[in-house]
N, C-alpha and C positions, 0 to 999 in steps of 0.2 A: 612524839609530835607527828600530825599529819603532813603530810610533803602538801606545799599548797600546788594548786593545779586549776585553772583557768578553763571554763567550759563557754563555748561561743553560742551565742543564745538563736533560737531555731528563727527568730523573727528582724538577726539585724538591728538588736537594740545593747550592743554592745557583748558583754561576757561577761555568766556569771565565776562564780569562786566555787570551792569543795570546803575553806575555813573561812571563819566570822573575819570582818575587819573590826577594827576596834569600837565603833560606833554601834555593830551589831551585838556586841558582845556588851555594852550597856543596855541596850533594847533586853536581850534574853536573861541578862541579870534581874531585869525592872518585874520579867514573867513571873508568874507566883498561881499556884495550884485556884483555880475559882476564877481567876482575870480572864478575861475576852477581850484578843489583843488582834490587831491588823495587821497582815504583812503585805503592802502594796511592792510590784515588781516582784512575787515572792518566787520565781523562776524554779529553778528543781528544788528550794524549800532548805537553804544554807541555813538558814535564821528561824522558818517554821518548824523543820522539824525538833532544833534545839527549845525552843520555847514549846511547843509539845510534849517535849521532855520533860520540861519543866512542871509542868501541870495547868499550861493553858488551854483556853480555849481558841484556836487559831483560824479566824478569817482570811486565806490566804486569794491573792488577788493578782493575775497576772491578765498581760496582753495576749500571752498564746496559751490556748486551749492544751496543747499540747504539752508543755511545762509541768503547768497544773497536775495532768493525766501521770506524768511520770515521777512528780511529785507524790501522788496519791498510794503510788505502787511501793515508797520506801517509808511509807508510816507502819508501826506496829498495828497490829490488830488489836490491841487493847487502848490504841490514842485514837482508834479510824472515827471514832464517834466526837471529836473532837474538832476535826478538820472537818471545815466548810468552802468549800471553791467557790471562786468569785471572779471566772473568766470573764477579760473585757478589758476595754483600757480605761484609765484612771482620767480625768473623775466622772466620766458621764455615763460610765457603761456600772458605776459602784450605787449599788441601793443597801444602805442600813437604818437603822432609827437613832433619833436623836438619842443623844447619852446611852449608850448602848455599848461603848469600848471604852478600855481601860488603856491604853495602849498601841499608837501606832511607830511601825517601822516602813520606812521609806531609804533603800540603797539606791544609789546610780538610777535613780527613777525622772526626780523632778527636771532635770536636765533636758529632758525628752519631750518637755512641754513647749507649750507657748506663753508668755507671760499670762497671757488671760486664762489660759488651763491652770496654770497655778493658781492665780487669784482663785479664780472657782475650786480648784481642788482645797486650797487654806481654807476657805468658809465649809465647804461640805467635811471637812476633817473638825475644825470647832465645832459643828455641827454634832458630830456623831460622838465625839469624847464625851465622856462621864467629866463633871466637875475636879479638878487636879489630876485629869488622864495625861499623860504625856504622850512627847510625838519626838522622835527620832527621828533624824535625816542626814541624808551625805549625798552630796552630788559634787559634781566635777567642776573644777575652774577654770579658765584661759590660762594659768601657768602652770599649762605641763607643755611638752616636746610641740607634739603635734598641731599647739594653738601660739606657738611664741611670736610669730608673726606678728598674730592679733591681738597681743597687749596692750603694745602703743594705744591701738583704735577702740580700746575696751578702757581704757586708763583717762582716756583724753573725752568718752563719747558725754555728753549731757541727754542720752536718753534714760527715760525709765529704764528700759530691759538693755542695758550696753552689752551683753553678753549675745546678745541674740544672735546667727548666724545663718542666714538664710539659707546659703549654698557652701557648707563646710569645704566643700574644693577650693575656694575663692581666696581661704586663706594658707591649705595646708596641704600637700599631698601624701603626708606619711601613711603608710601600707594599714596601720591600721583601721582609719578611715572607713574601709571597708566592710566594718563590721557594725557601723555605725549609719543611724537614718544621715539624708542630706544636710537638714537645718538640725540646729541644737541652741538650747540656751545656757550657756556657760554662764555661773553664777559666784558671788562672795560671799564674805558673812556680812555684806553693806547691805546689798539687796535681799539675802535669803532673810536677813532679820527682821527691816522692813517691811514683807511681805505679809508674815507671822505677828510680827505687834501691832500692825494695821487691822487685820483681823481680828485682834480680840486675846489673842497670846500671851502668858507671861512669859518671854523668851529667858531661861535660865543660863545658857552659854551657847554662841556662835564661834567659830573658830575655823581656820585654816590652816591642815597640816599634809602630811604625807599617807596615806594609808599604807600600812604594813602589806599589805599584797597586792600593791600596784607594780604593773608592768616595772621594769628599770627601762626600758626603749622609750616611757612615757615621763620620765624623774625632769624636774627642771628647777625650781627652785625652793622645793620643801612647802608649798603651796597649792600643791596640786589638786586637793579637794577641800570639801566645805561641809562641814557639821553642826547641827545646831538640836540642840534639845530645848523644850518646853511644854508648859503645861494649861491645861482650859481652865481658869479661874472658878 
């Protein structure tokens, strides 16, 4: 087994991993030789180069240039014809054709939006799946360490986006923080599902668990992230 190991991402939008979390490891099983699959947030390519392996075709999509670049340097030379780079951030800087993917994977990404960049990004994602494509996701919730503060006011809020954080210091000062942009939007399977069946989704499972290689400084009540698989009718 790989020793897992936590790599800090060159742009401040958190940190990726060197192993799959459990959510990715459904994404790379779904892969299959001839499929043309998205990896959005695909940072040094945890999830792309495994699905590569597999025999896909991998549109991989990050916010840093740089990522990508050193992503590109650890594909085999008989997958290089495979991977297509797709620097920019998600969803306005992503151009593909409708029904065009079989397949998207979304880590620790959506978080990073604003409610309305997800709405757009939901529509531009049904947009671009093949009919019965599916879409993979995990992001982060208000119950881990650093957001327990902000429970209460996430539990209690009557906004659409209760998760939303303008000014992450406002609630939290733990050291990791640091690694992370100012605002964030902390999510559940209430609103990530929501989001997804409003658009056009057949949301197949939502759920809140732990992921197997989250920090332990970050552990709080077995809730700490949010996954949700589904597929474009």
């Amino acid at each position: 087994m790989i020793p897992h190991r936590r790599i800090t991402t060159k742009n401040s939008m958190g940190w990726s991993s060197n192993t799959l979390n459990e959510l990715s490891e459904m994404f790379v099983d779904f892969c299959k030789p001839g499929h043309t699959v998205l990896d959005i947030g695909a940072a040094m390519g945890v999830a792309s180069l495994p699905a590569l392996a597999a025999g896909a075709i991998v549109h991989a999509n990050d916010a840093s240039a740089e990522h990508l670049k050193q992503l590109a340097t650890l594909v085999p030379e008989e997958s290089k014809q495979r991977l297509i780079l797709h620097p920019g951030r998600f969803p306005k800087d992503l151009k593909l054709p409708p029904d065009s993917i079989d397949a998207v994977h979304a880590s620790n990404v959506f978080h990073f939006l604003t409610g309305r960049q997800l709405e757009l990004g939901a529509l531009l994602l049904h947009r671009i799946l093949r009919p019965q494509g599916r879409l993979f996701v995990i992001a982060a919730t208000p119950y881990m360490a650093p957001f327990s503060s902000f429970i209460p006011e996430f539990e209690s809020s009557q906004s659409q986006w209760p998760g939303w954080i303008e000014n992450t210091r406002r609630v939290s000062q733990h050291r990791l923080l640091d690694q992370l942009p100012k605002s964030i939007l902390l999510l559940d399977d209430r609103v990530l599902r929501r989001v997804f069946a409003d658009t056009g989704f057949i949301v197949e499972k939502c759920w809140m668990f732990r992921r197997r290689d989250l920090p332990q400084s970050i552990h709080w009540d077995g809730r700490e992230n949010v996954a949700l698989i589904a597929h474009k009718a």
